[in-house]
DSSP file (Angstrom, degrees, kcal/mol; ACC not computed):
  #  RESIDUE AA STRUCTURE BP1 BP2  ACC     N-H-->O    O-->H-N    N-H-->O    O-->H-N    TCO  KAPPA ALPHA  PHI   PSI    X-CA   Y-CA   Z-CA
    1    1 A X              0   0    0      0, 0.0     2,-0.6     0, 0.0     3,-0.0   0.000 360.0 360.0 360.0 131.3  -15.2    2.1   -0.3
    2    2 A X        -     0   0    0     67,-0.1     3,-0.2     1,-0.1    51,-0.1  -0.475 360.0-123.0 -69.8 127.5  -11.5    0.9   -0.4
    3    3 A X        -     0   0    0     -2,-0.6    -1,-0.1    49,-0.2    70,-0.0  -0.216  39.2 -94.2 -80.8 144.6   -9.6    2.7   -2.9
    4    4 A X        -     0   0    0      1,-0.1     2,-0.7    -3,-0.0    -1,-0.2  -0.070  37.8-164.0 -66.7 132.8   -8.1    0.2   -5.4
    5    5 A X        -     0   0    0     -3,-0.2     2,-0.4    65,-0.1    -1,-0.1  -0.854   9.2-142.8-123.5 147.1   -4.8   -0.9   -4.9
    6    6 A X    >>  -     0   0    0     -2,-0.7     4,-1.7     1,-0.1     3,-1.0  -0.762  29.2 -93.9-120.4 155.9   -2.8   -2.5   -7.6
    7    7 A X  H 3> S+     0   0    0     -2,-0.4     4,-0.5     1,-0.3    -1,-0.1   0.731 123.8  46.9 -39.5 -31.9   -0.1   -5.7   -7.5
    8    8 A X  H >> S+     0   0    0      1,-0.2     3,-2.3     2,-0.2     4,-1.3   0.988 114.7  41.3 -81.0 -50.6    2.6   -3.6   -7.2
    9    9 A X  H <> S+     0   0    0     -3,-1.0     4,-2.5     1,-0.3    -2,-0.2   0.814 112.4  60.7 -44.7 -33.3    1.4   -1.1   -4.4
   10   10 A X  H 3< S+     0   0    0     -4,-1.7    -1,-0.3     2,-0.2    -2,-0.2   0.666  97.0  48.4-105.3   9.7    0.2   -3.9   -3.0
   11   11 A X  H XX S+     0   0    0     -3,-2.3     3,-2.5    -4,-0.5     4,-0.7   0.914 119.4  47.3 -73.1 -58.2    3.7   -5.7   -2.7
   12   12 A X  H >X S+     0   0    0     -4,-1.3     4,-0.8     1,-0.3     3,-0.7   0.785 108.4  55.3 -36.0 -39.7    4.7   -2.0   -1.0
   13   13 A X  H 3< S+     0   0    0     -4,-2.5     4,-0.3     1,-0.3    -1,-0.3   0.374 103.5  52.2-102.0   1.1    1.6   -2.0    1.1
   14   14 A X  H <4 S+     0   0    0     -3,-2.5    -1,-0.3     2,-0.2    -2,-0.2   0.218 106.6  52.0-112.0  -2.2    2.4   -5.4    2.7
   15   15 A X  H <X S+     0   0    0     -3,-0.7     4,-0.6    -4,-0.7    -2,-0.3   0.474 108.4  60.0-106.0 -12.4    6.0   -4.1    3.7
   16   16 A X  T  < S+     0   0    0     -4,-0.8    -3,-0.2    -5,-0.3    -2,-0.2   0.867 105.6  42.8 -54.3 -68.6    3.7   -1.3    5.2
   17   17 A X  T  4 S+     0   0    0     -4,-0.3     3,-0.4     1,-0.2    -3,-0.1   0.736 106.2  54.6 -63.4 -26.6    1.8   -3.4    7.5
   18   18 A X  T  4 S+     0   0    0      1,-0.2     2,-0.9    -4,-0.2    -1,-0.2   0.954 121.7  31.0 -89.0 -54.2    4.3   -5.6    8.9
   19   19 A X  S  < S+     0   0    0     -4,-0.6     2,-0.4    -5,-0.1    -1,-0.2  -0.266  91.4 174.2 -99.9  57.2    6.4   -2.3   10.1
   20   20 A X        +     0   0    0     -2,-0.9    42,-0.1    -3,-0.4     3,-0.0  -0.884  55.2  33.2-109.9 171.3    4.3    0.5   10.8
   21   21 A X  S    S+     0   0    0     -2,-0.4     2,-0.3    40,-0.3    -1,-0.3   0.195  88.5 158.4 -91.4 125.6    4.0    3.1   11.7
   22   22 A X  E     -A   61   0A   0     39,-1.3    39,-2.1    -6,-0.1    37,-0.0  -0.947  43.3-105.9-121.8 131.9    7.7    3.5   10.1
   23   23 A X  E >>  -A   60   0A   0     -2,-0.3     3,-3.2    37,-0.3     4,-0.8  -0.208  35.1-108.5 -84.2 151.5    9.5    6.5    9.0
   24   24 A X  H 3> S+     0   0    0     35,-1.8     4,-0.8     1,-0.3     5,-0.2   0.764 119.5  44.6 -60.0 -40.7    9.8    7.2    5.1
   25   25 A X  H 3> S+     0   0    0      2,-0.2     4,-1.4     3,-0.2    -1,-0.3   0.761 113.8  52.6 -75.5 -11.9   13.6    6.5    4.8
   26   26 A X  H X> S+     0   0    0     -3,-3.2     3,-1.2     1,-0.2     4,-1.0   0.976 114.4  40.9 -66.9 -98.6   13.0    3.4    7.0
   27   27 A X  H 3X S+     0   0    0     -4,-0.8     4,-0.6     1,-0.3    -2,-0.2   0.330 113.2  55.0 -12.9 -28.5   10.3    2.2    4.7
   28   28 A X  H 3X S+     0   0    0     -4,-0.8     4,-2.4    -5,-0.2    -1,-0.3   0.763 114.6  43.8 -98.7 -46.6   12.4    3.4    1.2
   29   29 A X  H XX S+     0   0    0     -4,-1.4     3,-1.5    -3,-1.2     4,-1.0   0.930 110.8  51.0 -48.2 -94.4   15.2    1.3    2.4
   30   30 A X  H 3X S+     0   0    0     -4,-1.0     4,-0.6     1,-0.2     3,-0.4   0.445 114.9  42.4  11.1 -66.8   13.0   -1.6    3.4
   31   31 A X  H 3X>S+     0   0    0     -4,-0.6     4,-9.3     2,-0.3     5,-2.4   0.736 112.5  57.7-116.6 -51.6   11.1   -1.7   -0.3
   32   32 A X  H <<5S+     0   0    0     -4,-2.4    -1,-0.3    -3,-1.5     5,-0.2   0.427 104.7  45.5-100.0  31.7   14.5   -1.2   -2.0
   33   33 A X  H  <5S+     0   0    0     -4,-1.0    -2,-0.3    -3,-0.4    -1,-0.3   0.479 132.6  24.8-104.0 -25.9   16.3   -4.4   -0.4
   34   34 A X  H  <5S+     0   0    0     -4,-0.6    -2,-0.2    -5,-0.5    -3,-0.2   0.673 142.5  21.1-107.5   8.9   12.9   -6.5   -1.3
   35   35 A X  T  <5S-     0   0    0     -4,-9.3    -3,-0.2   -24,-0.0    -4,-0.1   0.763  92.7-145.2-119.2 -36.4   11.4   -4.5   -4.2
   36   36 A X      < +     0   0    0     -5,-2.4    -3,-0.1    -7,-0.2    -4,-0.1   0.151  60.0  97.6  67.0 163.6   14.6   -2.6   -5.4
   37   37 A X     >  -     0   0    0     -5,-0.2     4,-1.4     3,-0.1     3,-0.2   0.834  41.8-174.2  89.9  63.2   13.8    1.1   -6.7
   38   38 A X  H  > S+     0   0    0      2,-0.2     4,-0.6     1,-0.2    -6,-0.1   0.629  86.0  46.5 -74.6   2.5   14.4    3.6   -4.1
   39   39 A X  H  > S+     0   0    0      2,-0.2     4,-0.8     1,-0.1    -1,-0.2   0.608 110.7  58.7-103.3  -8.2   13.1    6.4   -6.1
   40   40 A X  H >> S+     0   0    0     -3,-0.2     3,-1.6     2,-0.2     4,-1.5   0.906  92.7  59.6 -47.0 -57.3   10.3    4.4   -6.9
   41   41 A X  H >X S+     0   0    0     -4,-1.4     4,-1.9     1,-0.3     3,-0.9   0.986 100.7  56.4 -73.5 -60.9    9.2    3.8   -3.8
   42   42 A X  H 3< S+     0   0    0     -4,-0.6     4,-0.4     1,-0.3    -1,-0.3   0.623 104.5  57.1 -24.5 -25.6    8.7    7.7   -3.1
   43   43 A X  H <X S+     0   0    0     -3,-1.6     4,-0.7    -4,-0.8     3,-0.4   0.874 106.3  49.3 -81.2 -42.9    6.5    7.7   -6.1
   44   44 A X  H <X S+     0   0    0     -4,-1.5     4,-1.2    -3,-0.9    -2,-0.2   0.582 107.7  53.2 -71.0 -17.1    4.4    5.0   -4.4
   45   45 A X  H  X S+     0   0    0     -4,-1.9     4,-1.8    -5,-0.2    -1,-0.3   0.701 107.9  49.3 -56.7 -44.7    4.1    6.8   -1.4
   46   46 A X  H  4 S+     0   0    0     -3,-0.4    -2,-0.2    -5,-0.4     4,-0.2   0.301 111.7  46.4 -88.4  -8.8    2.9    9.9   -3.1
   47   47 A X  H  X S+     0   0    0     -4,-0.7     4,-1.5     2,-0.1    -3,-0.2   0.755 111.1  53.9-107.7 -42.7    0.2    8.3   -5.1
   48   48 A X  H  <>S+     0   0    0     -4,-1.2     5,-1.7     1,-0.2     3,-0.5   0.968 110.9  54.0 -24.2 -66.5   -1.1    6.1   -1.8
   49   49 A X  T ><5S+     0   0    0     -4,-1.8     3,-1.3     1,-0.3    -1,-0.2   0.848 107.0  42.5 -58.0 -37.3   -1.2    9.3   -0.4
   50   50 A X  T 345S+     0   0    0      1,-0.3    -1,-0.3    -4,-0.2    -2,-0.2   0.758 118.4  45.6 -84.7  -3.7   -3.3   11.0   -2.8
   51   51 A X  T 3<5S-     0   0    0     -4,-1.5    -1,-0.3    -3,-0.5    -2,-0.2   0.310 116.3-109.3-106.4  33.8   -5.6    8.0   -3.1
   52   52 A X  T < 5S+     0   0    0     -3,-1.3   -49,-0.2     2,-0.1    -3,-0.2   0.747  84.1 112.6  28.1  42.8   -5.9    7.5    0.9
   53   53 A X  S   <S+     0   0    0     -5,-1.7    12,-1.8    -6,-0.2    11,-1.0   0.644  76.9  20.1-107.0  -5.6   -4.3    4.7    1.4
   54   54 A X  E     -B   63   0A   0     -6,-0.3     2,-0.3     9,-0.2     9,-0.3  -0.828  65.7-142.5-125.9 170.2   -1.5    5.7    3.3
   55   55 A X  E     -B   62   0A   0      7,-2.0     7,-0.6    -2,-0.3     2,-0.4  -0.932   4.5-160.9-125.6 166.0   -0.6    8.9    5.4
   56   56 A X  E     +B   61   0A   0     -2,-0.3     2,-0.3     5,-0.2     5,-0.2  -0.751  21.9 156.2-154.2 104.9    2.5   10.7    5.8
   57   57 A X  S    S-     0   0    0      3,-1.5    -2,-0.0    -2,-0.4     0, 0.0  -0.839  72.1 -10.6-136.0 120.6    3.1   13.0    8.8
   58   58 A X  S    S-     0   0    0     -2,-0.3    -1,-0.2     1,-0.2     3,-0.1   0.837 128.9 -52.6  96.6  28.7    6.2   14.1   10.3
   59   59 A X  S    S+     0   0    0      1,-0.2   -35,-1.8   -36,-0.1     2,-0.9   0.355 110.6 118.0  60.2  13.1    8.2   11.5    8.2
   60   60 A X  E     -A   23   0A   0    -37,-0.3    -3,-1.5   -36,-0.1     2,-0.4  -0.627  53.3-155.1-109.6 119.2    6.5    9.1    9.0
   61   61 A X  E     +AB  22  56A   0    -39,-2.1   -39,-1.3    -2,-0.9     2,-0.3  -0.646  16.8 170.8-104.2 141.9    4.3    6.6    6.9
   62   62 A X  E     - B   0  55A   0     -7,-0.6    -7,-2.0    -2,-0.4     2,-0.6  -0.902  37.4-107.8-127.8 171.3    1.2    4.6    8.4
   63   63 A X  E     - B   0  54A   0     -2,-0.3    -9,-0.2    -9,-0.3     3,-0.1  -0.740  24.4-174.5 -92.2 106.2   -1.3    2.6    6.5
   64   64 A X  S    S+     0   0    0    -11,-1.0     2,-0.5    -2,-0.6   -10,-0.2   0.717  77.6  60.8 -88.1 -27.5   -4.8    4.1    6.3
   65   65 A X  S    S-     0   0    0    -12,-1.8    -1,-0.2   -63,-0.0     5,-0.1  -0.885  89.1-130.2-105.2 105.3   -6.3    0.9    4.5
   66   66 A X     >  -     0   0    0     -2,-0.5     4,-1.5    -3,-0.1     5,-0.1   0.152  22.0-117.5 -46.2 165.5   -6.0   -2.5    6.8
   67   67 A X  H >> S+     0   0    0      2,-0.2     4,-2.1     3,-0.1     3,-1.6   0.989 122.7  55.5 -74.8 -63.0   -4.5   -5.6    5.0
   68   68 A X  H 3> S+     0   0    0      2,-0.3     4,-2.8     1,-0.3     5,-0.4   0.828 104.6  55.1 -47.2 -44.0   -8.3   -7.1    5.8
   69   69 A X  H 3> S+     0   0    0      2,-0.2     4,-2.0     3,-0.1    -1,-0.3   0.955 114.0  44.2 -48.0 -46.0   -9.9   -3.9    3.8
   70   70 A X  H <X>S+     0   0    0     -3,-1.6     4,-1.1    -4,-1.5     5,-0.6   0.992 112.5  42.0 -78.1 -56.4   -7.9   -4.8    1.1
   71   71 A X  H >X5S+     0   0    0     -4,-2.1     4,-0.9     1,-0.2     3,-0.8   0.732 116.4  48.8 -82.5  -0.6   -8.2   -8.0    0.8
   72   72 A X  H 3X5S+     0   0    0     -4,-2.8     4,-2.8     1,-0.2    -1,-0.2   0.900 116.5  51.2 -30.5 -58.7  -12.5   -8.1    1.6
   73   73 A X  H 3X5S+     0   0    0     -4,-2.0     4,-1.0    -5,-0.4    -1,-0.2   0.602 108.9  44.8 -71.3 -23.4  -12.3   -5.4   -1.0
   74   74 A X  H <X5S+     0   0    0     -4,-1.1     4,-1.3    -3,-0.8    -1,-0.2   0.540 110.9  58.1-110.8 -43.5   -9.9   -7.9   -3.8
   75   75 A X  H  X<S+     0   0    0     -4,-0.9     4,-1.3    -5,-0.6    -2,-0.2   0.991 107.5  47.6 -74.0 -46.9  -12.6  -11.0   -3.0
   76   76 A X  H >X S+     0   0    0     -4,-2.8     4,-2.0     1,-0.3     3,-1.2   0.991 111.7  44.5 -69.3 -47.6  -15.7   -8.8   -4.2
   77   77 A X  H 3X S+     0   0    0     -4,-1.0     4,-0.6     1,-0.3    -1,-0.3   0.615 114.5  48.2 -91.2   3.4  -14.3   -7.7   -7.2
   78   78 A X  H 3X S+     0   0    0     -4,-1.3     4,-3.2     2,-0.1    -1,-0.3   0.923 118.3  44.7 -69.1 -33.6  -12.9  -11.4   -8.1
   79   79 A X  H << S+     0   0    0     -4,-1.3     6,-1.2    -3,-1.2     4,-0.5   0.724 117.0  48.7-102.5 -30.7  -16.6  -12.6   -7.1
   80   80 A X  H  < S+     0   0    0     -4,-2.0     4,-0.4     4,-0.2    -1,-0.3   0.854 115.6  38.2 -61.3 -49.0  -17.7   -9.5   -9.3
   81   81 A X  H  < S+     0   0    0     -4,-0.6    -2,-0.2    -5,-0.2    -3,-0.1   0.995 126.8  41.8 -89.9 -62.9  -15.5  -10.1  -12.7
   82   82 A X  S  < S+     0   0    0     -4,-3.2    -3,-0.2     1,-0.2    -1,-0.2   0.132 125.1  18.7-106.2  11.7  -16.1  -13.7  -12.3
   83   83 A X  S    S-     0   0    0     -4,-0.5    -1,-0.2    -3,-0.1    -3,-0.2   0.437 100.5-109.7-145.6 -13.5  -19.7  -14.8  -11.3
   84   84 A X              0   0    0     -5,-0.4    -4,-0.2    -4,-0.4    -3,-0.1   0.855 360.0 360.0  88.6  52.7  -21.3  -11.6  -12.3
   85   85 A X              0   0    0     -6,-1.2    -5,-0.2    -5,-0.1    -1,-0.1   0.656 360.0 360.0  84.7 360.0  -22.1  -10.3   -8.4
């Protein structure tokens, strides 16, 4: 199952995709010229990681959940909240 990813993560997790696999200060720069919050973005890193949606080894962060997981995963639960299954 894809672990739930929420609007804000999932602005982070689309700056993810286009440059990985990209090293954590790469990637905290990145986020805080389009998201602003560079200690933010270290918190979003660190909660991906504990919900397996990212990895982080050697500085480096890569994306554990495809853009296509998420959004397959975003289409049932609209199709779920809003037609009842």
């Amino acid at each position: 199952e894809t672990p739930k990813i929420f609007d804000s993560e999932l602005r982070f997790c689309e700056i993810l995709w286009e440059h990985q696999p990209v090293k954590s200060s790469e990637l905290v720069r990145l986020c805080a010229e389009k998201l602003g919050g560079e200690s933010t973005t270290y918190t979003v890193i660190k909660r991906l990681t504990e919900r397996g949606v990212v990895k982080t080894e050697d500085a480096v962060v890569t994306a554990l959940v495809s853009r296509g997981e998420v959004q397959c995963a975003e289409s049932r639960a609209f199709v779920e909240r809003n037609f009842r299954g």
